[in-house]
Structures are given as structure tokens and as C-alpha cells.
C-alpha positions as CSV (number, residue, x, y, z in Angstrom):
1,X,-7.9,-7.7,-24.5
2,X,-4.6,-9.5,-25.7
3,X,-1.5,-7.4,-25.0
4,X,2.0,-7.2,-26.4
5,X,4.9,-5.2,-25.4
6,X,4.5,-3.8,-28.8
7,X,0.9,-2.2,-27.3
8,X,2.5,0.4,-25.4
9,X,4.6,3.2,-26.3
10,X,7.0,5.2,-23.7
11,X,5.7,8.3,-22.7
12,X,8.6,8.8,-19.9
13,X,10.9,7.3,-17.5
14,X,9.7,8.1,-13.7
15,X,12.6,5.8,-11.8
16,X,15.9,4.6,-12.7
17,X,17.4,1.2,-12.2
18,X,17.0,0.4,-8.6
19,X,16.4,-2.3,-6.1
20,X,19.9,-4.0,-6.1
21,X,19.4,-4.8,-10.2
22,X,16.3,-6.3,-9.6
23,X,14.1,-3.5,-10.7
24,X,15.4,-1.4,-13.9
25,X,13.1,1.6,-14.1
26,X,9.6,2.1,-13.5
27,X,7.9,4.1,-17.2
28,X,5.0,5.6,-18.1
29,X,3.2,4.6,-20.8
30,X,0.7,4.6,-23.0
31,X,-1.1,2.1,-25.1
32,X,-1.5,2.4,-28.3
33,X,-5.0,2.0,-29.9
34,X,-6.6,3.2,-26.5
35,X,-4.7,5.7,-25.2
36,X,-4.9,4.9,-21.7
37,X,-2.4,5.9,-19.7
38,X,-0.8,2.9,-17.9
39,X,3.0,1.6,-15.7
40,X,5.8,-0.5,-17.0
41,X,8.2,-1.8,-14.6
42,X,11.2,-2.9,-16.4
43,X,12.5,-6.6,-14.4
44,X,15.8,-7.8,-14.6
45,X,17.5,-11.2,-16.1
46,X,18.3,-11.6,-12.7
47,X,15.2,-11.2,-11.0
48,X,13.6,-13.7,-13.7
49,X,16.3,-16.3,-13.2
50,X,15.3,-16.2,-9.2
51,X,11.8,-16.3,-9.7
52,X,11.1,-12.6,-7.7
53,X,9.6,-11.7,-10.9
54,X,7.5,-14.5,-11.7
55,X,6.1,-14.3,-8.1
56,X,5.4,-10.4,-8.4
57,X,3.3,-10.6,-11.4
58,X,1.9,-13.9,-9.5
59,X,0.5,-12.0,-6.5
60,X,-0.7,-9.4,-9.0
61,X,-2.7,-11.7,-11.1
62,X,-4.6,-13.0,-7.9
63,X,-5.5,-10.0,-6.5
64,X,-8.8,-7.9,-7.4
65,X,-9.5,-5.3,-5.1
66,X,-9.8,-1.6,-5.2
67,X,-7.3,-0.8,-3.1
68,X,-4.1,-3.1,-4.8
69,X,-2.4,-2.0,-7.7
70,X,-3.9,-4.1,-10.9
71,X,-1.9,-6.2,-13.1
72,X,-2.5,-5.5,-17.3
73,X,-0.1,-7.9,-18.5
74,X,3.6,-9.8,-18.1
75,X,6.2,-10.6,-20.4
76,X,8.9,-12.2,-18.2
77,X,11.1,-12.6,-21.3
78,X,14.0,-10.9,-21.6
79,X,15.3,-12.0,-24.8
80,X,15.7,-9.5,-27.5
81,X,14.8,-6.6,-24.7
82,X,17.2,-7.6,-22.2
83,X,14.4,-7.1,-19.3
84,X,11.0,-8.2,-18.3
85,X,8.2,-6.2,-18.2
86,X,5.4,-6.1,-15.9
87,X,2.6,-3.6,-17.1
88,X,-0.1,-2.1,-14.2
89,X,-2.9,0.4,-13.7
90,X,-1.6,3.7,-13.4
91,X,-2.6,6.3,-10.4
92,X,-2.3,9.7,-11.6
93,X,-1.4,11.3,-8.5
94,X,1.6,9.6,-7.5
95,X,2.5,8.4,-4.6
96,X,2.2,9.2,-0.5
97,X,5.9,9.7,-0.5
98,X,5.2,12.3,-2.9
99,X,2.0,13.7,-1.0
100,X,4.1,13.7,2.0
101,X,7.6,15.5,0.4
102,X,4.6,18.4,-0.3
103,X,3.4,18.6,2.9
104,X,6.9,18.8,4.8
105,X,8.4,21.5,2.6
106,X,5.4,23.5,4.0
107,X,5.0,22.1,7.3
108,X,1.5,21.5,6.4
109,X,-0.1,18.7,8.7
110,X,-2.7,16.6,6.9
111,X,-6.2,16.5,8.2
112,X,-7.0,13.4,10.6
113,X,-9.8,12.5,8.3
114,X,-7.4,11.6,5.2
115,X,-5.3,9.6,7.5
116,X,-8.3,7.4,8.7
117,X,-8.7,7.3,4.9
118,X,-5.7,5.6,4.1
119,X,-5.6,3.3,7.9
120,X,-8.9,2.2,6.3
121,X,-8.2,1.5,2.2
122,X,-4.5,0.2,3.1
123,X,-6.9,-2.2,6.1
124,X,-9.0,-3.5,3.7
125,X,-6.3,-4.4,1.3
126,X,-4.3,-6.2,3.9
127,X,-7.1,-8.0,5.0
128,X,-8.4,-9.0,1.4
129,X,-4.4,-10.4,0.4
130,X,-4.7,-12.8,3.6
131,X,-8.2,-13.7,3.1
132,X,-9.0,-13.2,0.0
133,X,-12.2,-11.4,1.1
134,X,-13.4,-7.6,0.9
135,X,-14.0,-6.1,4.0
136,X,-15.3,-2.7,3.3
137,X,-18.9,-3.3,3.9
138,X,-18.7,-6.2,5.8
139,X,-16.7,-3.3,8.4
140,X,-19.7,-0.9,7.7
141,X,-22.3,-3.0,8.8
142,X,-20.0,-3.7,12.3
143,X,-18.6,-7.4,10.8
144,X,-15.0,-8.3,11.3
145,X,-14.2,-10.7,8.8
146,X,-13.6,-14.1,9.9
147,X,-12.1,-17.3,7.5
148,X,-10.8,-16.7,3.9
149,X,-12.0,-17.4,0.5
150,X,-11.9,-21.0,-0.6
151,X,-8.6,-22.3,-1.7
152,X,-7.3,-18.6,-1.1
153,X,-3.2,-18.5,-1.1
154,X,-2.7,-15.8,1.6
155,X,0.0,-13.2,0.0
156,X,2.3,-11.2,2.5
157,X,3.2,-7.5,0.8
158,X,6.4,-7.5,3.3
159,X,7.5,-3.8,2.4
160,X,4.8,-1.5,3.1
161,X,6.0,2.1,2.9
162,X,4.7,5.1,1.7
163,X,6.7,5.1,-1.4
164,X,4.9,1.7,-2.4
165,X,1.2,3.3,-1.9
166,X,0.0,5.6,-4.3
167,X,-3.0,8.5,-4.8
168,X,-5.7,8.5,-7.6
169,X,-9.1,10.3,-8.0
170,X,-10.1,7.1,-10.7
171,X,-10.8,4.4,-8.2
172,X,-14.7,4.8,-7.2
173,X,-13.7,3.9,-3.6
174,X,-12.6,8.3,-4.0
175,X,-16.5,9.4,-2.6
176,X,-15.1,11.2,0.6
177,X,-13.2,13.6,-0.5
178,X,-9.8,12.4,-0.4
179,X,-8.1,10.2,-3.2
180,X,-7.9,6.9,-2.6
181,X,-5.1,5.1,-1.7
182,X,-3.9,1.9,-3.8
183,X,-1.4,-0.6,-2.5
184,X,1.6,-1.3,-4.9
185,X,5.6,-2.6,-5.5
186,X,4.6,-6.6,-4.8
187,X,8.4,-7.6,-5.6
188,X,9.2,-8.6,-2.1
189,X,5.5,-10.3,-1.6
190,X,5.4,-14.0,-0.6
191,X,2.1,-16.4,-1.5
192,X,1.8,-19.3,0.9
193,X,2.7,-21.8,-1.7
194,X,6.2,-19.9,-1.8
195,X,8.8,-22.1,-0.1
196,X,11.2,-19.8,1.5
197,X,12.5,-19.4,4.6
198,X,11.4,-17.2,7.4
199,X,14.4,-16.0,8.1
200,X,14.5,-14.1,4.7
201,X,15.3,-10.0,4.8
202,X,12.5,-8.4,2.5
203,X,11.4,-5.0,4.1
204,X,13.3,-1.7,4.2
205,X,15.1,-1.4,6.8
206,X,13.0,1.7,8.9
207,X,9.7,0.4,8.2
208,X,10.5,-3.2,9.3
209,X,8.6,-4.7,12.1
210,X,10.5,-5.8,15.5
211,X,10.8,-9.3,14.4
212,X,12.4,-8.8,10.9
213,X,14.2,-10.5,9.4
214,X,12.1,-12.9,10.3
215,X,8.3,-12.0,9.4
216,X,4.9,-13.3,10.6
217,X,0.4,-12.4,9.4
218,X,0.8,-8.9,11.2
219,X,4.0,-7.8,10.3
220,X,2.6,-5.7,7.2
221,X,0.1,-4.2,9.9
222,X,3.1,-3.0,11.7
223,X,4.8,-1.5,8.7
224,X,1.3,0.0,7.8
225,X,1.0,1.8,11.0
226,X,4.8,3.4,10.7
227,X,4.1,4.5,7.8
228,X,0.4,6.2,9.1
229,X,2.8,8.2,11.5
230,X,5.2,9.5,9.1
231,X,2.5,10.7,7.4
232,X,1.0,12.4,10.0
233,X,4.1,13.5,11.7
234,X,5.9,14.9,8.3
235,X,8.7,12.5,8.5
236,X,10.3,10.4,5.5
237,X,11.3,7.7,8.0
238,X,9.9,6.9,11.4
239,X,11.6,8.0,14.7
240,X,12.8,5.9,17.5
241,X,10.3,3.3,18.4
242,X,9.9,3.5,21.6
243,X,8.8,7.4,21.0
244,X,6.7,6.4,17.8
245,X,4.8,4.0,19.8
246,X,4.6,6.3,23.0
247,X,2.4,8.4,20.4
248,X,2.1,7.2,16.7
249,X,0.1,10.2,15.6
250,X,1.1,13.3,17.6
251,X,-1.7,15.9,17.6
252,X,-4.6,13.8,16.8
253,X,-7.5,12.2,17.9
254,X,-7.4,9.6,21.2
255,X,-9.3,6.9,19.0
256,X,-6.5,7.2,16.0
257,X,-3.9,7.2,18.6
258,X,-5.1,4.1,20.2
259,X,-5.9,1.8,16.5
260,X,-1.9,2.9,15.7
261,X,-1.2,1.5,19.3
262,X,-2.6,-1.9,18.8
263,X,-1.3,-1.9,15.3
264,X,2.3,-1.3,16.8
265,X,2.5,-3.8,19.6
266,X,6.0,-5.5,19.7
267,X,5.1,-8.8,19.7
268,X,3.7,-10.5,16.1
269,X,0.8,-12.0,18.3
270,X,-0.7,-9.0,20.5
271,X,-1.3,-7.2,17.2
272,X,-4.6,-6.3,15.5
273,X,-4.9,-9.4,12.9
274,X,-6.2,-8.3,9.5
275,X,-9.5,-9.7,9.7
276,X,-10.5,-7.4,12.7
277,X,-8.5,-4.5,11.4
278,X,-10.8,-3.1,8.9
279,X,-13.8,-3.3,11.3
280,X,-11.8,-1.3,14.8
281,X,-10.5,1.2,11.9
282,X,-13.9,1.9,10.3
283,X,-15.7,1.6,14.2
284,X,-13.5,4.0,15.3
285,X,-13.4,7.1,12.5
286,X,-17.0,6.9,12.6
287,X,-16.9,7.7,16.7
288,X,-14.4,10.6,15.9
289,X,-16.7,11.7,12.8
290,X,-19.7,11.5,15.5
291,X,-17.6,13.7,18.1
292,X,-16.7,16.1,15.4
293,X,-20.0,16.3,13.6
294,X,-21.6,17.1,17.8
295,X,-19.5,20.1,17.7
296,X,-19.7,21.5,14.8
297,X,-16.6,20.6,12.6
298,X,-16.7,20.2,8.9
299,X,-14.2,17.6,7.3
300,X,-11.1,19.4,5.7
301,X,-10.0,19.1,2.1
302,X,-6.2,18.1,1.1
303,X,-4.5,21.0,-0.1
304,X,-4.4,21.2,-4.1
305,X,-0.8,21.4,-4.0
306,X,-0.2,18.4,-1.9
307,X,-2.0,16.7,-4.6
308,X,0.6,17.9,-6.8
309,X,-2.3,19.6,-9.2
């Protein structure tokens, strides 16, 4: 379906201008003859004239998966409107920073099984932007995946937070329970093709791995499992490292201690690569589901109010 900015009308403003001037507000919206509730992110001239936009809505176009945000359509002109627009799927529930503001003002810890939910959707997604491959059953069946996808341009997310994933019941990877969990904010991604140095600084700062600003295939693993423990430590930012990697998940299982472990290593090389990370994620919930299930533990539900419902 052919889209226009004229499609969409504002239903409200959920960010201000941000991001040094690169990002000028992320809206709600809705389109017009559907209905359907869907995200503008409003781009600067700025980020136009450097290309960061045009390789945001780059990544976004190449990537279908069910766990990465989807792109609906671009206008990176920004005459007559004075921005760029770049309009994605919408996740009703918000995101994790959200979930996890909910569950700190109550001092609710989550339950184990919704964190292996989101090591495993936020796995698969990693591995499908380097490869180019889904991994979901190919880890059910005991695979790790192995290659990429012919003539697949590997994309590195480089600032993988909670505030950048996000929560909806619509996605019908949502069978266990839990929402699932939906990777977005590709403005400081990089595609292979990109030539740019190494050396460039793209993550936020307390989420950056150990070799930033320099950046490598596992750093997003790292920043995935930092943000795994503040999730299930209640913390908007992660702790020292040496404590967060003396135990990344404080009160939970061995098996989810040890995948955050590997995940966290400090050098780029003696990390989990993404290809095997979707297979020792899945391979290990199911022994903790097996453990539980011999002793007689049900799976708990999110509270409603977490959910922000």
C-alpha cells in the first residue's frame, strides 16, 4: 500500500526532540483510511544531510523478523516540513524501560521465565541482523545457526538498551504468556557496506561494551546482557562491572546466571557469537523449565500493572 505523510494523522507526541538534534520527537499516529495505529519518528535536516537517517530507514527496510521493529514507510525530505519522517509498527505496550520503571516503584522482581523470554526474542534478532537467518526453530530443534543468507549485509544495532526494546501482545511470537519483545531505535546501526571507522562512539555510555568506542560482531551481545540484569536487578543503569559480571542476574537460576556470563566476557572474542546464542539460550530455559516442571512449579504471569494495563 502506497503511503504519504498525508496518510497519517497525529494522535500524540510520546518524546521530545532528543538525541543531540538528530531525533525530533517520536508521535503516535494514526493512518487515515485504516485506522491502524502506527510511530512516526520525526529526523532532522541534520541527520539527513549525514546520512544517519538514510541508513536507519536502510537497516529497517532489510530487516523482516518478528522480533525487529518494522519499517511502513520514509520520507527523508525535509522541505516544506522541516524534518524527515520515518513511520514504524507500533507496540502497544511500550517499552522495557517502561516495564522496568513499574516494577522498581514496587520492588517487584520479574519472574525468571519472562527474562529467558526476552534473552531469547532479543537472541534471535541479533542473530537474524548478522545472518540474515531465523533462528527460532532452527534453536528448537538443537541447531545453532551456522553461515548467513546469500548476499546478506550484516547490520550492527550498536545501542541496545532497554529503552530501545519494546512490549506487545500483537506479535504471534506472544504464545507463552509474556509479550513479546521487539528490537527498535536503529539510528546508531551500521550495515557492512557502511564505510566508517571503528573508532566511532555509537552506544550509550552505561550499556557500552568494554571495547567501546571501538565496536566488534558481539558487542550488541554484551549490551544485551546488561540490559537482561537491569531488568532483573530493578536498576535503570547497570552497576559496576566487575559486580554485574560476578552475578548478572542476582537471585535466579545457575543456568541464566551462566548464558549472562558468557554473554559478558570482556574480551569481543571469548563471547557467545550470535549464531550459537539463540541455541545455548533456548537449550538452557528448557533445562530450567525441566527442573521446575520436576518439582512442581507453575510459570508466573507479569503483573497487569507492569504491563501498564
Amino acid at each position: 500500500m502506497p503511503h504519504s505523510r498525508s496518510s497519517f494523522s497525529v494522535i500524540r507526541h510520546l518524546t521530545a526532540e532528543q538525541d543531540g538534534g538528530f531525533n525530533q520527537g517520536i508521535l503516535l499516529v494514526k493512518h487515515r483510511r485504516t485506522a491502524a495505529l502506527y510511530i512516526e519518528k520525526r529526523i532532522s535536516p541534520r541527520a539527513i544531510r549525514t546520512g544517519h537517517a538514510a541508513r536507519e530507514a536502510c537497516a529497517l527496510r532489510t530487516c523482516h523478523h518478528p522480533h525487529i521493529i518494522s519499517l511502513v514507510f520514509a520520507d527523508l525530505n525535509a522541505a516544506g516540513y522541516g524534518f524527515g519522517s520515518i513511520y514504524m509498527s507500533y507496540c502497544e505496550l511500550g517499552s522495557l524501560d517502561g516495564l522496568l520503571s513499574r516494577l522498581a516503584r514496587r520492588s517487584t522482581f520479574p519472574p525468571e521465565g519472562f527474562l529467558w523470554k526476552m534473552l531469547f526474542d532479543m537472541a534471535t534478532a541479533l542473530c537474524y541482523l548478522q545472518t540474515g537467518l531465523k533462528s527460532s526453530s532452527l534453536a528448537q530443534r538443537g541447531q545453532p545457526v551456522s553461515g548467513c543468507a546469500t548476499a546478506w549485509d550484516k547490520i550492527l544495532h550498536r545501542d541496545i538498551k532497554p529503552a530501545n526494546i519494546f512490549l506487545t501482545f500483537g506479535n504471534s511470537s506472544a504464545t507463552s504468556g509474556y509479550p513479546a519483545l521487539v528490537l527498535g531505535d536503529f539510528g546508531a546501526s551500521l550495515m557492512g557496506r557502511d564505510k566508517e571507522s571503528e573508532l566511532m562512539t555509537a552506544f550509550t555510555k552505561p550499556f557500552a561494551p568494554p571495547e567501546e568506542p571501538r565496536y566488534s560482531d558481539t558487542s550488541d551481545v554484551y549490551s544485551l546482557a546488561l540490559s537482561v540484569y537491569c531488568v532483573a536487578a530493578l536498576r535503570g543503569t547497570p552497576s559496576r562491572r566487575e559486580s554485574v559480571r560476578a552475578d548478572p542476574a542476582p537471585g535466579y537460576s545457575r543456568e541464566l546466571r551462566g548464558v549472562l556470563g558468557r554473554m559478558l566476557r570482556t574480551m569481543p572474542g571469548d563471547r557467545v557469537e550470535v549464531g550459537y546464542l539463540p541455541y545455548l539460550v533456548w537449550r538452557e530455559m528448557t533445562v530450567v523449565k525441566r527442573k521446575r516442571a520436576a518439582r512442581g512449579l507453575q510459570g508466573e504471569s507479569l503483573p497487569s500493572w507492569a504491563l501498564g494495563e
